[in-house]
GUKOL-361929 format. One record per residue (C-alpha): residue number from 0; residue in three letters; chain; x, y, z. Coordinates in steps of 0.02 Angstrom, whole numbers. Last residue first. Example, Ala and Ser with C-alpha at 12.3 -4.5 7.8 and 13.67 -1.06 7.14 Angstrom:
BEGIN
SITE tike lonu dose X Y Z
SITE 1 SER A 684 -53 357
SITE 0 ALA A 615 -225 390
//
This chain:
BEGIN
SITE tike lonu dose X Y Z
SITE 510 UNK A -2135 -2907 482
SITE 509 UNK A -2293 -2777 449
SITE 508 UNK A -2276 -2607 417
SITE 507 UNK A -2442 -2528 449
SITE 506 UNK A -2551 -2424 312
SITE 505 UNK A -2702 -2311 388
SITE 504 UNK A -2857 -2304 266
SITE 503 UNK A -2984 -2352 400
SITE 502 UNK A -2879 -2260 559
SITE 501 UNK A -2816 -2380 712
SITE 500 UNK A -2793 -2344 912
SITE 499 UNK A -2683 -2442 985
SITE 498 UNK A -2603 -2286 1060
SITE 497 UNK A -2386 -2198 1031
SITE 496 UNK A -2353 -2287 868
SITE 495 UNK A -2174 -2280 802
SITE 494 UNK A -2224 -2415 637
SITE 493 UNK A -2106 -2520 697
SITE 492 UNK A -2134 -2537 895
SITE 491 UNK A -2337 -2527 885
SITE 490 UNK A -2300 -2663 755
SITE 489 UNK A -2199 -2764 890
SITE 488 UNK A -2294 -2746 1025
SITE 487 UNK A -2459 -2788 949
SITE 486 UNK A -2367 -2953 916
SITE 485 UNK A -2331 -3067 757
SITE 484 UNK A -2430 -3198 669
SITE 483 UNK A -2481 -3098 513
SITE 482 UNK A -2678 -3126 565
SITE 481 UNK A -2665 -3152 744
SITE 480 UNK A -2562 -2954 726
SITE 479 UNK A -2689 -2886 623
SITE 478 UNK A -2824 -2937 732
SITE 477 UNK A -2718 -2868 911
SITE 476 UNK A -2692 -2711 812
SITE 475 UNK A -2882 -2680 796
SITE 474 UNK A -2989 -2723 595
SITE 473 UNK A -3156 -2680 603
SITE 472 UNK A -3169 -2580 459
SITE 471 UNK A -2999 -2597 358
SITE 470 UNK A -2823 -2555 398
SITE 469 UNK A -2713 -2551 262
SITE 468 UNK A -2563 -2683 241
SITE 467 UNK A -2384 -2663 232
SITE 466 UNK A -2234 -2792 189
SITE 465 UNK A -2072 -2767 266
SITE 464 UNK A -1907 -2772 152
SITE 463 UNK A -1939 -2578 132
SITE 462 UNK A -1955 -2570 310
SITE 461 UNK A -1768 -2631 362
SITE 460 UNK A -1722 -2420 293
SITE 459 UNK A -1820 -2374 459
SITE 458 UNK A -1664 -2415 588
SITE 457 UNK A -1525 -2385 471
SITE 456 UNK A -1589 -2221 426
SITE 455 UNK A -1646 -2147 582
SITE 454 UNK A -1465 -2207 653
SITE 453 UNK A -1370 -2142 540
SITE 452 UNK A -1373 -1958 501
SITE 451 UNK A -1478 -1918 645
SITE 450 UNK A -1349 -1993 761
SITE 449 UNK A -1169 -1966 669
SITE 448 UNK A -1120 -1805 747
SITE 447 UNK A -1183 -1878 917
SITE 446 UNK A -1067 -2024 895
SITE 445 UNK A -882 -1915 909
SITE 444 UNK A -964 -1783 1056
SITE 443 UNK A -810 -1719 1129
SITE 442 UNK A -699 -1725 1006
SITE 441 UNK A -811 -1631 885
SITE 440 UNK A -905 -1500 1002
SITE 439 UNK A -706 -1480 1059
SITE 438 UNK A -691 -1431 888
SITE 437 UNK A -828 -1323 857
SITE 436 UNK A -805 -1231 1016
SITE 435 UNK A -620 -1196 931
SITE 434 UNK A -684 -1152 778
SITE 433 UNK A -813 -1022 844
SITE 432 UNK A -635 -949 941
SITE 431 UNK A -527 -937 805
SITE 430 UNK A -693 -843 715
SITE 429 UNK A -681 -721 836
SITE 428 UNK A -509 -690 832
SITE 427 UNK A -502 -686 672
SITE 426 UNK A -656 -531 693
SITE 425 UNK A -549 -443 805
SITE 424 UNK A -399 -437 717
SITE 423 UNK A -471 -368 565
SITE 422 UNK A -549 -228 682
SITE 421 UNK A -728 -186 627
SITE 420 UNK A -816 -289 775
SITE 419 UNK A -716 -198 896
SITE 418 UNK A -748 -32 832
SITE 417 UNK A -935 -77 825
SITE 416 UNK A -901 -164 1020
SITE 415 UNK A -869 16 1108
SITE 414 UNK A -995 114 1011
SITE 413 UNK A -1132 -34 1065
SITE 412 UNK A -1258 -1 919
SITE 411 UNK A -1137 -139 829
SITE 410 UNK A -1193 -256 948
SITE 409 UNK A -1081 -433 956
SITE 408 UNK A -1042 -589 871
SITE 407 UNK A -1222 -657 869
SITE 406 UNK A -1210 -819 822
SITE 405 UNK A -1336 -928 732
SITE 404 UNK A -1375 -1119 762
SITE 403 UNK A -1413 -1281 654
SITE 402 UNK A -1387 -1458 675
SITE 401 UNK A -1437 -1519 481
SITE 400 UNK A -1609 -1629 454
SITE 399 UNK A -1732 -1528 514
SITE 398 UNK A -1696 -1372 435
SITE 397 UNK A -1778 -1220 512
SITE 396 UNK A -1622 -1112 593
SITE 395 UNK A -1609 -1020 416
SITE 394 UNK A -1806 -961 472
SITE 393 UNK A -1776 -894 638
SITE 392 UNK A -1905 -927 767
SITE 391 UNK A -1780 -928 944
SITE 390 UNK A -1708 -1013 1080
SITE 389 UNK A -1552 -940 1150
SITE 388 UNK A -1404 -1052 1222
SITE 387 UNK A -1331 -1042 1379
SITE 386 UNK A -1204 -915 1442
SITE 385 UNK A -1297 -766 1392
SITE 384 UNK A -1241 -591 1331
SITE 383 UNK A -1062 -660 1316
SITE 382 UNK A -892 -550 1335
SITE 381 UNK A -751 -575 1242
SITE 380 UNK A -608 -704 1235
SITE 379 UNK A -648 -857 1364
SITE 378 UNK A -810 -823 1333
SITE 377 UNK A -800 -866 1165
SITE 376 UNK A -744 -1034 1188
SITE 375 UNK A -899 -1074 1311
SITE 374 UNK A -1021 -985 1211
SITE 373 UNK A -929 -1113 1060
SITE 372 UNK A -963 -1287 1163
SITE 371 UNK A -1124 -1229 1206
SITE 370 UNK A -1195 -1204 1050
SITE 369 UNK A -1144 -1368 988
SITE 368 UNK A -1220 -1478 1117
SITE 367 UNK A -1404 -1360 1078
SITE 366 UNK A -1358 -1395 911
SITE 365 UNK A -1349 -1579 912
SITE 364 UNK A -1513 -1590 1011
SITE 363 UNK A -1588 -1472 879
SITE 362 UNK A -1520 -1583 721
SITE 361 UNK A -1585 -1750 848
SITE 360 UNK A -1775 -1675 871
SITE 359 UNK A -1776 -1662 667
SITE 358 UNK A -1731 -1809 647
SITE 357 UNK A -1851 -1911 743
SITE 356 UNK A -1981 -1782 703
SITE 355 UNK A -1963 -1825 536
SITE 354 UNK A -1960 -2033 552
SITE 353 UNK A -2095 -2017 671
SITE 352 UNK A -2205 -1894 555
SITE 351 UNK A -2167 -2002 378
SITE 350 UNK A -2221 -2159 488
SITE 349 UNK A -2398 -2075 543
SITE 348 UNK A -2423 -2032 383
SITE 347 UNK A -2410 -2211 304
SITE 346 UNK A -2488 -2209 122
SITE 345 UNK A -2301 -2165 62
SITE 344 UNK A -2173 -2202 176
SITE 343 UNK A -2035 -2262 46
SITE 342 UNK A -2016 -2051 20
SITE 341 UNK A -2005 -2033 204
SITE 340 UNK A -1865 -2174 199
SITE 339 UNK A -1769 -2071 70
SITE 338 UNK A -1765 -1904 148
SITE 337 UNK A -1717 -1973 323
SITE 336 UNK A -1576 -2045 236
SITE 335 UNK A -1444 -1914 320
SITE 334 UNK A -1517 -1784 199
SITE 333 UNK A -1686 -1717 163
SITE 332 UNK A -1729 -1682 -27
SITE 331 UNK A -1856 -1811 -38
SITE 330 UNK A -1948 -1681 99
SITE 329 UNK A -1962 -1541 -14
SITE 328 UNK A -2070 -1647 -143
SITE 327 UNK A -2174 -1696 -33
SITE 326 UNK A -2228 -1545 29
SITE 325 UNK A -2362 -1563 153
SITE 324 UNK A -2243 -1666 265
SITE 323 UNK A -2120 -1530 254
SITE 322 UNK A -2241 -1418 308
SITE 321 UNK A -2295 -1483 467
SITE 320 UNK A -2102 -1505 488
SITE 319 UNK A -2078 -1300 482
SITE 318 UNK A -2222 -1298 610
SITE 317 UNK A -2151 -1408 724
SITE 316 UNK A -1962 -1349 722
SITE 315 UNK A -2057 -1166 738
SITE 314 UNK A -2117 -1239 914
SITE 313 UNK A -1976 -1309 961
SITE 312 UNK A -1869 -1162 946
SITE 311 UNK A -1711 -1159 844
SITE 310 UNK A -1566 -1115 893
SITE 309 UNK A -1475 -945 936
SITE 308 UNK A -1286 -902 1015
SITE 307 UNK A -1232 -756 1098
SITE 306 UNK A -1103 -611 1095
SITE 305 UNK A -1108 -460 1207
SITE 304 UNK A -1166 -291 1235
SITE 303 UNK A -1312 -178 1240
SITE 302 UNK A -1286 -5 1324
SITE 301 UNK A -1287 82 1188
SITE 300 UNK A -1443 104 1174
SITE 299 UNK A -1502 157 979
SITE 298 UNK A -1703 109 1020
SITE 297 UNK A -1654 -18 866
SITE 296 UNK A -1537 -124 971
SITE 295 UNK A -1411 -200 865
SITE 294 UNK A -1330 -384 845
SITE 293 UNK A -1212 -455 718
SITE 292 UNK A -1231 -620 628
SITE 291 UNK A -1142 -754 581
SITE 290 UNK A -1245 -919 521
SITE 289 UNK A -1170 -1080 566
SITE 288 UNK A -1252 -1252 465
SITE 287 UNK A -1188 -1418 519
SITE 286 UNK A -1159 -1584 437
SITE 285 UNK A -1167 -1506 264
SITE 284 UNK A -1199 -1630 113
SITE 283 UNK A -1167 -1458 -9
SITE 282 UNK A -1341 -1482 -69
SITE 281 UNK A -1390 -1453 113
SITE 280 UNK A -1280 -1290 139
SITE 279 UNK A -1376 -1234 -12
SITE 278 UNK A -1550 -1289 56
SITE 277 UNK A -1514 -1204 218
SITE 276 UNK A -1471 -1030 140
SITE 275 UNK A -1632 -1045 6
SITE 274 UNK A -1770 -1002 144
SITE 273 UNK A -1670 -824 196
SITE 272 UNK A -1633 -762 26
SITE 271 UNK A -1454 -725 -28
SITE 270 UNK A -1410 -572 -50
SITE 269 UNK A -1227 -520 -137
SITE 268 UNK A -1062 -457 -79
SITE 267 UNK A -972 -601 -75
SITE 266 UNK A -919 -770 -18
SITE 265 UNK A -1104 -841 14
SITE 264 UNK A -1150 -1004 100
SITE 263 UNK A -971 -1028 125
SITE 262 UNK A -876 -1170 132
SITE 261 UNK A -778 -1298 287
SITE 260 UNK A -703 -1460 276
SITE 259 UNK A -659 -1546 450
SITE 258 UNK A -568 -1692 496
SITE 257 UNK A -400 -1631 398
SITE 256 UNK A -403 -1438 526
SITE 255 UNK A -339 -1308 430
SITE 254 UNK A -495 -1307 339
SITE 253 UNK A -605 -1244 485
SITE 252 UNK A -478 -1113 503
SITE 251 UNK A -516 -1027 362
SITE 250 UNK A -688 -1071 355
SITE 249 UNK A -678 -966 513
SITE 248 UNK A -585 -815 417
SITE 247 UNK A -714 -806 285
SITE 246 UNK A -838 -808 411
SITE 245 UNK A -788 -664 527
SITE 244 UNK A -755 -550 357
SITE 243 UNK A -933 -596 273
SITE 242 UNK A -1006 -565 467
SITE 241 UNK A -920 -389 466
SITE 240 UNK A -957 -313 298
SITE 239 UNK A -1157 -360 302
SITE 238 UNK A -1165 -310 478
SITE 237 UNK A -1100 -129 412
SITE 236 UNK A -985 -25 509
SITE 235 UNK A -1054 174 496
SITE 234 UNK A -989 228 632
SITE 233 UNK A -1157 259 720
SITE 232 UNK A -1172 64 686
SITE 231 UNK A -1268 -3 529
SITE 230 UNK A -1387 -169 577
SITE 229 UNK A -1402 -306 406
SITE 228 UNK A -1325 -209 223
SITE 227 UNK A -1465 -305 144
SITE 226 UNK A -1468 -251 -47
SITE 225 UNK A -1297 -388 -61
SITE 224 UNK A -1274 -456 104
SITE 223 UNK A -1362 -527 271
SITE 222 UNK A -1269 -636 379
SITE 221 UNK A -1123 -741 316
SITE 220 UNK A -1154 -944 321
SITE 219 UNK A -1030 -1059 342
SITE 218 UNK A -1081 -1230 305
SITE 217 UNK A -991 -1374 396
SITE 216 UNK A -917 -1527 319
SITE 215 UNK A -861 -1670 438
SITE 214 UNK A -712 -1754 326
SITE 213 UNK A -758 -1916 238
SITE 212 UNK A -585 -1967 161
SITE 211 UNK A -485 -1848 289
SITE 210 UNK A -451 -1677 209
SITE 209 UNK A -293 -1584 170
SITE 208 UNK A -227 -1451 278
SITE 207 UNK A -222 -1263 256
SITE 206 UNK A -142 -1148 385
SITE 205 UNK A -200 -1060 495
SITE 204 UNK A -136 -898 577
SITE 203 UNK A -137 -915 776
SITE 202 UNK A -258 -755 833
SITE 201 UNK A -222 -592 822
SITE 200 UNK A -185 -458 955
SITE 199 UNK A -352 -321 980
SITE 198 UNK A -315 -151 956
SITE 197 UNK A -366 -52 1110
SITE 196 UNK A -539 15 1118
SITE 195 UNK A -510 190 1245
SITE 194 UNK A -392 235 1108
SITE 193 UNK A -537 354 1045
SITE 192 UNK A -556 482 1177
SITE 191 UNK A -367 454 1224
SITE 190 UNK A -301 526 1058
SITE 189 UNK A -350 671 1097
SITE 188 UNK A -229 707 1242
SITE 187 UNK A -65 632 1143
SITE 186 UNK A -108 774 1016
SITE 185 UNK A -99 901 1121
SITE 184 UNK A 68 828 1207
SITE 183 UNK A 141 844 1033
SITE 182 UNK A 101 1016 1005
SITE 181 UNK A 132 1095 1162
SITE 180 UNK A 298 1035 1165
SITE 179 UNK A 349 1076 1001
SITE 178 UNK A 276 1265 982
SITE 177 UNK A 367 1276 1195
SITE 176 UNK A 534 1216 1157
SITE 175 UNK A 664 1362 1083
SITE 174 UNK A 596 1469 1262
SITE 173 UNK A 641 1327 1380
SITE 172 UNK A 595 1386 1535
SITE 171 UNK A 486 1545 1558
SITE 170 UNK A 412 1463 1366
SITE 169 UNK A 362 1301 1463
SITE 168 UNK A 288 1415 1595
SITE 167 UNK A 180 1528 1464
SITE 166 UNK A 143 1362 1356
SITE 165 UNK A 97 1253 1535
SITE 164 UNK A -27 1420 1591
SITE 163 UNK A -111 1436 1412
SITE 162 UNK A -153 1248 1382
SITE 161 UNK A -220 1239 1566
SITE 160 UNK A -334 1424 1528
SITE 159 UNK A -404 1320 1365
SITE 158 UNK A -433 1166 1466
SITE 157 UNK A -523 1263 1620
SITE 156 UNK A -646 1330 1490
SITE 155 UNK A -686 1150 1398
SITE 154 UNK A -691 1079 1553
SITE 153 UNK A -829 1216 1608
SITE 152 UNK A -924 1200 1441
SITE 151 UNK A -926 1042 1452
SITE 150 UNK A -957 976 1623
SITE 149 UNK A -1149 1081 1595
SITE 148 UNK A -1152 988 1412
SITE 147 UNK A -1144 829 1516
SITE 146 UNK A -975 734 1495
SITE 145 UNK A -910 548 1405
SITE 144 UNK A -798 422 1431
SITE 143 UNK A -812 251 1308
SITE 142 UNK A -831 85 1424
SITE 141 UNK A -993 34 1354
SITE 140 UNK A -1075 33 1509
SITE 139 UNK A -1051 226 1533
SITE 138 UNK A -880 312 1620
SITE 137 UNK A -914 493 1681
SITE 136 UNK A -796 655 1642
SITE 135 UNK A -779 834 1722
SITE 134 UNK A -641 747 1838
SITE 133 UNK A -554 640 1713
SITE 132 UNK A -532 754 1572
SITE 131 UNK A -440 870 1712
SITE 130 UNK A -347 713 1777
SITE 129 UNK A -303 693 1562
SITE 128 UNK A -266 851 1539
SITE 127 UNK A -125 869 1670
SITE 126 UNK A -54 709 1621
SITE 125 UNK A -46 752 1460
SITE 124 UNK A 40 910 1487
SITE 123 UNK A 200 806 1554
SITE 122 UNK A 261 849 1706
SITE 121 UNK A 441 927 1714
SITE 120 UNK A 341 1074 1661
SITE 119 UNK A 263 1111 1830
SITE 118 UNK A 138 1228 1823
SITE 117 UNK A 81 1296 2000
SITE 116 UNK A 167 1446 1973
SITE 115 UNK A 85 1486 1791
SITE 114 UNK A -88 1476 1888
SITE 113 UNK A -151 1640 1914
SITE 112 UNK A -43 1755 1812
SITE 111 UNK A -94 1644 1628
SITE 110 UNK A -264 1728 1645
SITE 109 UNK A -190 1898 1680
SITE 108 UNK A -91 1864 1536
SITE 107 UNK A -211 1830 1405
SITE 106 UNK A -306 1988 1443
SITE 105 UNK A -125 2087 1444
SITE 104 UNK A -116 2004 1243
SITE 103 UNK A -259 2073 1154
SITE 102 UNK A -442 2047 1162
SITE 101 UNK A -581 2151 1101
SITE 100 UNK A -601 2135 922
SITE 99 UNK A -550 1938 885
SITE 98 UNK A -658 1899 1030
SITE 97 UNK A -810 1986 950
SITE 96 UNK A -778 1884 791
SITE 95 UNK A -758 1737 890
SITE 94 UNK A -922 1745 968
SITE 93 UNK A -1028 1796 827
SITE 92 UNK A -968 1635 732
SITE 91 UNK A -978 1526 891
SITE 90 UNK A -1163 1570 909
SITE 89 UNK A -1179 1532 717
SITE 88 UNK A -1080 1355 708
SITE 87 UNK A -901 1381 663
SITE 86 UNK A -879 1283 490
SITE 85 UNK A -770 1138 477
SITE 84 UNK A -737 1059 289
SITE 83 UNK A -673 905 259
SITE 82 UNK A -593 880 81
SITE 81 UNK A -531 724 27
SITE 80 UNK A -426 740 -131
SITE 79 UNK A -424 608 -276
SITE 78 UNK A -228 599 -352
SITE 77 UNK A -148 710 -468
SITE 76 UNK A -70 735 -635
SITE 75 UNK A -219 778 -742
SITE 74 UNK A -365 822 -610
SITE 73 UNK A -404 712 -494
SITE 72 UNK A -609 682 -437
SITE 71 UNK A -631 768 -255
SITE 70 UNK A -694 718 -142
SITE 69 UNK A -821 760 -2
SITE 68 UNK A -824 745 186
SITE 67 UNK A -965 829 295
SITE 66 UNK A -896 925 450
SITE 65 UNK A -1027 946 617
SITE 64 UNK A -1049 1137 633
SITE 63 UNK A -901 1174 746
SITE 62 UNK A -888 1260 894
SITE 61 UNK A -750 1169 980
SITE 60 UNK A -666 1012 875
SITE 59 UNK A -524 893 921
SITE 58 UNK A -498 788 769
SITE 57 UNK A -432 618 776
SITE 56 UNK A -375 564 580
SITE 55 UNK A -381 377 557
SITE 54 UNK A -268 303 430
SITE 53 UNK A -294 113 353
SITE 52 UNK A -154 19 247
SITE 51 UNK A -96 -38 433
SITE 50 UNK A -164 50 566
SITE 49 UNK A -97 202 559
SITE 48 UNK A -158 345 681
SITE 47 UNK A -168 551 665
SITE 46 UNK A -206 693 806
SITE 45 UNK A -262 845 757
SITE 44 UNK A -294 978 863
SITE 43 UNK A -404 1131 905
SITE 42 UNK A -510 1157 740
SITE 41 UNK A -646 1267 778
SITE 40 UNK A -525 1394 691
SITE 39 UNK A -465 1558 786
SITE 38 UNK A -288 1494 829
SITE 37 UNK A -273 1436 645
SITE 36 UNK A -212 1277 625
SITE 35 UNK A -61 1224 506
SITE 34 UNK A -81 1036 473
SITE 33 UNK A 0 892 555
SITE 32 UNK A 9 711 504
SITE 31 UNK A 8 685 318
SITE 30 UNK A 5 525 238
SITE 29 UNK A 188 452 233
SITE 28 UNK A 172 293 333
SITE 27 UNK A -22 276 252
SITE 26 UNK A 76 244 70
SITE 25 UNK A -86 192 -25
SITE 24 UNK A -217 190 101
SITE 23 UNK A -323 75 107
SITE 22 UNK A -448 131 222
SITE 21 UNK A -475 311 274
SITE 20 UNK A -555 340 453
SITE 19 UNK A -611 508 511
SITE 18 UNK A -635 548 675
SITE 17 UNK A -726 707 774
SITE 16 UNK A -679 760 951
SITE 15 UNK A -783 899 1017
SITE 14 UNK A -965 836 1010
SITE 13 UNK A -979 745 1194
SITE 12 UNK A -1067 610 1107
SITE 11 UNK A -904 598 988
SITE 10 UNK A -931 602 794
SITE 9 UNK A -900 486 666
SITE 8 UNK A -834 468 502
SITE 7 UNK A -824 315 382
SITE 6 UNK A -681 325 223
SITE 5 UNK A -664 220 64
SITE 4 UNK A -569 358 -39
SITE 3 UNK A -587 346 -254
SITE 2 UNK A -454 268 -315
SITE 1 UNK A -266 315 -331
SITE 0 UNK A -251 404 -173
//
């Protein structure tokens, strides 16, 4: 390779089958396939798979310490060198070299004696392996097949003497064919521990359109970045890596549709803190605000699955507008007008709270519709934790003033769904689907998108033609409203007031 390898490793929970992945590959067609193995190495068979510019090496190991990769820089002339380097562990070390001592060929064919008639060679040696995989093998949650050391180390016998029997018949038969055969159908066999997570077909590719006028903009926002890699699989998959990849491709298709405009919140490798992701997609005059995450269970079960979809809780909706209305200087900066009317409300509290809460109760109503619409797109690809939407106290749910939610795409401490979540195909199709909830959101719900833009600002921007007085010491609605010849009704209506019950100091919008 011309630069230095990008490569993740992993190794089965059974320990004998241990892969490699290099991405980027230049030339993967011709990286090597086969390797000369030495019938004592812990090294049984290699098995290799292109995937594109990326090549995964499936090793099937017996004995072996666990490998640790290294490169090598190039010398004058050549290319970097990955080096893996498999050591027999120390009871395997003592093992072999007694084996090497004592055995010789009459032991190996008193073994081969007992079963070498029942070995058809017409039948693949595959299929032999894989019913004998099957039989000392269980299938978890996560779909990935695995053994008990006890299974083991009895499969592990009964595969060796299977090998030996189908080589010794296959040689009775076709002498010229039995290196060749053996080979190939050895590497067929470990391929199945991995291939058990099929590569996913991709989605329609989109294609660019130019915006309405006034499209509906929506902010994009990648989870976690920069010095905050987010959860790491056993694989090594980063969150980081994956939600950047799921969100470039939905703003992608966001912008292939003229209605909508879509951008990121960040398009790289860098952090972005928590508080300042809302006020970017707000500076950007975003009608909706999706964060992409992936999910992990720190106890390191596997057993976790499934995508889902978070919005804010209406609890930390209150305590986030508490301190909005502390901060006035925050709350100017509101969009959808709500901003500008709480900034006329000065002296009026109660107004500021109405007008706030207003808002901030239709951005979560808007969500919740939202979040919906994409579980139900997504479960029409991959599986969903929950069908309904999760409340929760996350802090770039918190503005009040843009529909917010966050998406779990999947757990990457699920073995089965990290190899999902790193395929390129996967994550489009992901994001295909998050844009197709969006859009039906869209069609579906044409005024909604426009409520707390609109309405709380048409509705309250009439006050700064009204004129305002401040209560005094004895003063009760019904006074104020002789006084200004109007109704209680109708400044109890105004100024959003729930009791007729009046504060000295309080300012009411009179018409």
């Amino acid at each position: 390779m011309k630069d230095n390898p990008n490569y993740s490793y992993s190794l089965s929970k059974s320990g004998d089958v241990f892969i490699i992945r290099i991405r980027n590959v230049d030339n993967s067609s011709s990286a090597p396939s086969k390797v000369d193995i030495s019938p004592v190495s812990c090294v049984k068979s290699l098995a290799k798979k292109n995937n594109n510019s990326d090549v995964r090496y499936i090793f099937t190991i017996k004995d072996c310490k666990v490998a640790r990769p290294f490169t090598l820089a190039p010398a004058k002339g050549t290319a970097y060198r990955l080096v893996l380097d498999y050591i027999h562990n120390e009871k395997a070390s003592a093992a072999v070299a007694k084996s090497n001592k004592n055995q010789n060929s009459n032991d190996i064919k008193k073994v081969n004696s007992s079963q070498n008639d029942k070995i058809d060679t017409a039948i693949p040696l595959k299929e032999y392996e894989r019913k004998l995989f099957i039989e000392y093998s269980t299938v978890s949650k996560d779909g990935i097949r695995s053994m008990n050391a006890k299974n083991a180390v009895i499969y592990n016998q009964k595969i060796n003497a299977l090998r030996n029997d189908y080589e010794l018949a296959a040689n009775q038969k076709n002498k010229s064919k039995k290196e060749t055969v053996a080979k190939v159908d050895d590497s067929k066999k470990n391929a199945d521990v991995e291939e058990e997570v099929k590569e996913t077909i991709a989605p329609p590719v989109p294609v660019k359109a130019t915006p309405i006028s006034r499209p509906f903009v929506i902010s994009v926002d990648a989870g976690h970045g920069g010095k905050d890699p987010g959860a790491i699989g056993k694989r090594g998959v980063k969150e980081k890596n994956v939600t950047l990849a799921i969100s470039k491709a939905l703003v992608n298709y966001i912008n292939s549709n003229p209605k909508f405009r879509g951008n990121l919140v960040r398009s790289r490798d860098i952090f972005i803190d928590l508080d300042k992701r809302s006020d970017i997609a707000r500076k950007r005059k975003a009608d909706l605000l999706i964060s992409i995450h992936a999910d992990s269970v720190e106890s390191g079960s596997s057993t976790a699955r499934g995508a889902s979809v978070l919005v804010l809780s209406e609890n930390r909706a209150q305590r986030e507008n508490g301190k909005l209305l502390k901060n006035k200087k925050d709350s100017k900066k509101l969009i959808g007008g709500a901003g500008e009317v709480m900034d006329q409300s000065v002296g009026n509290p109660y107004l500021a709270t109405a007008i706030l809460d207003m808002s901030s109760t239709n951005s979560r109503s808007e969500g919740n519709l939202l979040a919906k619409e994409i579980l139900s797109s997504l479960a029409k690809f991959t599986h969903v934790r929950k069908t309904s939407p999760i409340k929760a106290s996350l802090a770039v749910l918190k503005a009040p003033d843009i529909p917010s939610l966050l998406i779990e795409t999947g757990y990457l401490s699920n073995r089965y769904e990290e190899i999902q979540l790193n395929q390129p195909n996967y994550q489009k199709q992901i994001a295909y689907r998050i844009y197709l909830g969006i859009k039906s959101y869209y069609e579906k719900y044409p005024a909604q998108k426009i409520k707390s833009r609109v309405e709380s600002y048409t509705r309250n921007q009439k006050l700064s033609g009204y004129k305002s007085v401040t209560v005094k010491k004895g003063d009760s609605l019904s006074l104020i409203a002789k006084r200004n010849k109007t109704t209680v009704s109708e400044i109890k209506r105004i100024n959003s007031l729930k009791s007729d019950i009046l504060k000295i100091g309080q300012v009411l919008y009179i018409p």
